[in-house]
C-alpha positions as a printed Julia matrix, in Angstrom:
239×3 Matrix{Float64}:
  -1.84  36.5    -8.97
  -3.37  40.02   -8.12
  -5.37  39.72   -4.74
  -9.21  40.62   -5.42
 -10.21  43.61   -3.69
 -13.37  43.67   -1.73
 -15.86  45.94   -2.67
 -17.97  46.21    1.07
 -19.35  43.05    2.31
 -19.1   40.77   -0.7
 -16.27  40.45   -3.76
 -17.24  40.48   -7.2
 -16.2   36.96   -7.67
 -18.78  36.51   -5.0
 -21.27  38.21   -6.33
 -23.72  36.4    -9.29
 -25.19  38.84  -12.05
 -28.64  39.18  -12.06
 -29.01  37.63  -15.36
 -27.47  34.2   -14.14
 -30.32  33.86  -11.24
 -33.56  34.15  -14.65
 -31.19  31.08  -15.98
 -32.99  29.35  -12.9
 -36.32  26.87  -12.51
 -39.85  28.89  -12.33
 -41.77  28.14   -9.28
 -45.41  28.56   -9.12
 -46.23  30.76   -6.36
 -50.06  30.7    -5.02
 -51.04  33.61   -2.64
 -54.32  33.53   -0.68
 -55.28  31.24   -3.77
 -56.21  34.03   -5.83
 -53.08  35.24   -7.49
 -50.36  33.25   -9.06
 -46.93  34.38   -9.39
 -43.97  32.23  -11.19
 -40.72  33.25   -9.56
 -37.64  32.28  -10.7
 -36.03  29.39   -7.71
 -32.5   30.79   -7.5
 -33.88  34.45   -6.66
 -36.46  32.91   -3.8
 -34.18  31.11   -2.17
 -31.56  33.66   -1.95
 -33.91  35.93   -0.6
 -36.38  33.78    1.84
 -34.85  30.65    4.33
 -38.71  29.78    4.32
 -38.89  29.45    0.48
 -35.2   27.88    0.95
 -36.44  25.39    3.35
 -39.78  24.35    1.66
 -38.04  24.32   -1.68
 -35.12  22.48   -1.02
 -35.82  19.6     1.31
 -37.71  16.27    0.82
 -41.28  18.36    0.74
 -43.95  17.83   -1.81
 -43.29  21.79   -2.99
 -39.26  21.14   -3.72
 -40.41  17.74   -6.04
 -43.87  19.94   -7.95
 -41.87  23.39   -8.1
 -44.87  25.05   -6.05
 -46.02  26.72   -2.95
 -49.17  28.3    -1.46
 -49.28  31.12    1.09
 -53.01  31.32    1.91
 -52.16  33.3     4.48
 -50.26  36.28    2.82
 -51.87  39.72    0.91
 -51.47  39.15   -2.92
 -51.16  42.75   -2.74
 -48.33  43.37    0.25
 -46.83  39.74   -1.42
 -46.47  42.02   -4.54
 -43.77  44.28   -2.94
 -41.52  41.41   -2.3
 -41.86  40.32   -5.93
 -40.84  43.97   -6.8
 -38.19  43.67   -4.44
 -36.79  40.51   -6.08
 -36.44  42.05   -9.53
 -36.32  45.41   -9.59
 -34.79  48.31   -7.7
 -37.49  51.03   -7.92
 -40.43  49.81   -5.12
 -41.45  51.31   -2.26
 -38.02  50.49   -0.66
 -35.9   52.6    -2.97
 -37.04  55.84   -1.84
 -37.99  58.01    0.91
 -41.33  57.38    2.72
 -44.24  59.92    0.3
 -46.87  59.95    2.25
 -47.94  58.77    6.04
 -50.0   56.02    4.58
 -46.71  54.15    3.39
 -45.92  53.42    7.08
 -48.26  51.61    7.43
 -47.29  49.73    4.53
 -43.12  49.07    5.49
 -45.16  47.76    8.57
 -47.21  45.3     6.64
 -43.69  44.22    4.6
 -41.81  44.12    7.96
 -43.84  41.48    8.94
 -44.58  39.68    5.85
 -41.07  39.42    5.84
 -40.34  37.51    9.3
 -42.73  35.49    8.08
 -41.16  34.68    4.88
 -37.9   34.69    6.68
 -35.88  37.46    4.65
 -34.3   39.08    6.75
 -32.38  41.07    4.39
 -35.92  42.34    2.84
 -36.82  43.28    7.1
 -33.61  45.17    7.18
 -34.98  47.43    4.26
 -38.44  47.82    5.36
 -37.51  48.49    8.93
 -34.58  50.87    8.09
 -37.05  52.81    5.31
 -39.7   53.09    8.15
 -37.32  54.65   10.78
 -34.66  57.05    8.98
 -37.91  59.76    8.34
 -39.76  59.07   11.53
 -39.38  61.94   14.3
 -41.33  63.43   16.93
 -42.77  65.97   13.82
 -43.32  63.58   11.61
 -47.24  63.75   10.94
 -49.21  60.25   10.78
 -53.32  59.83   11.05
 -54.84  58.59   14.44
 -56.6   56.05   11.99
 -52.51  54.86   10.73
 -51.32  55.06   14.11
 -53.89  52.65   15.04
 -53.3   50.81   12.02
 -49.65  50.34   13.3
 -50.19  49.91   16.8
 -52.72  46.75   16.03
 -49.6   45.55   13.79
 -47.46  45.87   16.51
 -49.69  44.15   19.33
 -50.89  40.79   17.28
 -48.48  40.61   14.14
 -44.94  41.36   15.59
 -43.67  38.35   17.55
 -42.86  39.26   21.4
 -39.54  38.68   22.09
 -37.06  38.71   25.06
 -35.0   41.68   23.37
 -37.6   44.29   21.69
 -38.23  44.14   18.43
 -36.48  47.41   16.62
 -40.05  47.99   14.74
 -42.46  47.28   17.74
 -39.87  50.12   19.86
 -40.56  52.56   17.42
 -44.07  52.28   16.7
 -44.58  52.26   20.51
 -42.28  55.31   21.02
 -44.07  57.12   18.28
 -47.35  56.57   19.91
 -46.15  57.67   22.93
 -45.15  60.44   21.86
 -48.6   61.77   20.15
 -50.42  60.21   23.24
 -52.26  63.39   23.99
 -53.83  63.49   20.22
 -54.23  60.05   20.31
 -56.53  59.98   23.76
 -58.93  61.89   21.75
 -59.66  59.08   19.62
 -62.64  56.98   19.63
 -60.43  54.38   17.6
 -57.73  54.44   19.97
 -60.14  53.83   22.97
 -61.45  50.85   20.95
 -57.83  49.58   20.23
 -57.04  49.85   23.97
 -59.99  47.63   24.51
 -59.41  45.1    21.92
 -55.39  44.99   22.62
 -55.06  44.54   26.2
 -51.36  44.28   26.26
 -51.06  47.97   24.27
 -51.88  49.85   27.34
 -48.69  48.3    29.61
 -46.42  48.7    26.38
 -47.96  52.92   25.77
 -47.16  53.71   29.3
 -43.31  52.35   29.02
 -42.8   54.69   25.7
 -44.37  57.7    26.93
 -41.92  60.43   27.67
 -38.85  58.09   26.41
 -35.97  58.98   23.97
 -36.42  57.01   20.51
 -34.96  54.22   20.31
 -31.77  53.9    18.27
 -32.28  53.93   14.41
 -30.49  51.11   12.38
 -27.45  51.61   10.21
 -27.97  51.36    6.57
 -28.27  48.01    5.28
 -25.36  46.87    3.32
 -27.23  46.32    0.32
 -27.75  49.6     0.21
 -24.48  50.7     0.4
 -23.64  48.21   -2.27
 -24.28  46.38   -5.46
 -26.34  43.84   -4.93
 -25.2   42.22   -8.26
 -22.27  41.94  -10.03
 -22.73  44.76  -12.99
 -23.62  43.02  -16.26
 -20.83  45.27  -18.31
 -18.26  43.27  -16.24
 -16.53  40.52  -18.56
 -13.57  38.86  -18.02
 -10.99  39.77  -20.88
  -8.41  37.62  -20.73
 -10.9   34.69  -21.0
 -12.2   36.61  -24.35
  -8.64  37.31  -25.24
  -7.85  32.96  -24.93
 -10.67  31.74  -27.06
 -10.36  34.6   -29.79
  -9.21  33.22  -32.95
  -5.3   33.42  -33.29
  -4.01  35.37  -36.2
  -2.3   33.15  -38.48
């Protein structure tokens, strides 16, 4: 027998079609207990360890199909939805407009919460591949991101790759940035932002990420794909 060739990370024996994961349960999907969504279970759980883990253990949201997130943006949750099903979101493209940063942010850290850390991996490396020293972003964004950065973006022993380059970024526009009344504010209200500023200013940015691999590949087996020589043993035989 012919050895399968690997195409990048996965084969495509490994890899499911897209079509096989909508053959899946609906789950009922409750954010900030305003919008419902009904995702299909295979895709979720895929995707999310926290969906994974509520879903498929001996918890009251595996046996009723359904979860809340009271705590999540119906909005922000949307992208992820997007993400699930369809490859033309905000993570398929180059960042438009400064105002999106602030949005990857948002989805970064939507996403450790969710535990996907394949969706992080997009948001972060969509965030950093466009972001320079002249890359132009609002005082009122910057602040935006710093405040994401200070009480939304766990502190951990090693640095979190988002948290190093919002802080280097800042850094870096620190004399525009001292100007601001909403900066002064945000150094009052963020005690911690001041020590982290001063370690960024004047420093190299921090290394960017390599392109996830499901960028670089198919996420899904192609639909076209089907097996001939199955088709070719259950055609009818000529007599």
């Amino acid at each position: 027998m012919a050895k399968l060739e690997l195409k990048g990370p996965l084969s495509k024996a490994e890899k499911p079609k897209f079509s096989h994961f909508l053959t899946s349960p609906l789950v009922t999907v409750t954010v900030a207990r305003s919008r419902t969504f009904y995702l299909h279970f295979d895709l979720l759980v895929a995707e999310s360890d926290m969906f994974s883990n509520s879903l498929t253990g001996g918890f009251k949201e595996a046996e009723e199909k359904a979860i809340e997130l009271e705590d999540e943006d119906p909005e922000i949750f949307g992208f992820f939805v997007e993400y699930l099903y369809r490859n033309q979101s905000i993570l398929s493209r180059d960042v438009a407009h400064y105002s999106e940063y602030v949005t990857l942010a948002r989805l970064y850290v939507m996403g450790e919460r969710l535990m996907a850390p394949k969706f992080q991996a997009y948001t972060l490396w969509r965030f950093v591949q466009p972001l320079d020293t002249r890359t132009t972003i609002s005082d009122e964004s910057i602040c935006e991101l710093l405040r994401i950065a200070c009480e939304e973006i766990m502190e951990r022993v090693g640095e979190d790759p988002l948290r190093s380059h919002i802080f280097w970024y800042a850094g870096n526009q620190i004399a525009k940035l001292q100007k601001s009344g909403m900066f002064r504010q945000l150094l009052c209200d963020a005690p911690d932002l001041g020590r982290h500023m001063c370690l960024w200013v004047g420093q190299s940015q921090p290394k960017k990420p390599d392109m996830p691999n499901e960028l670089r590949y198919q996420k899904f087996a192609p639909e076209s794909d089907y097996p001939l020589q199955q088709y070719s043993e259950t055609a009818p035989k000529d007599e």
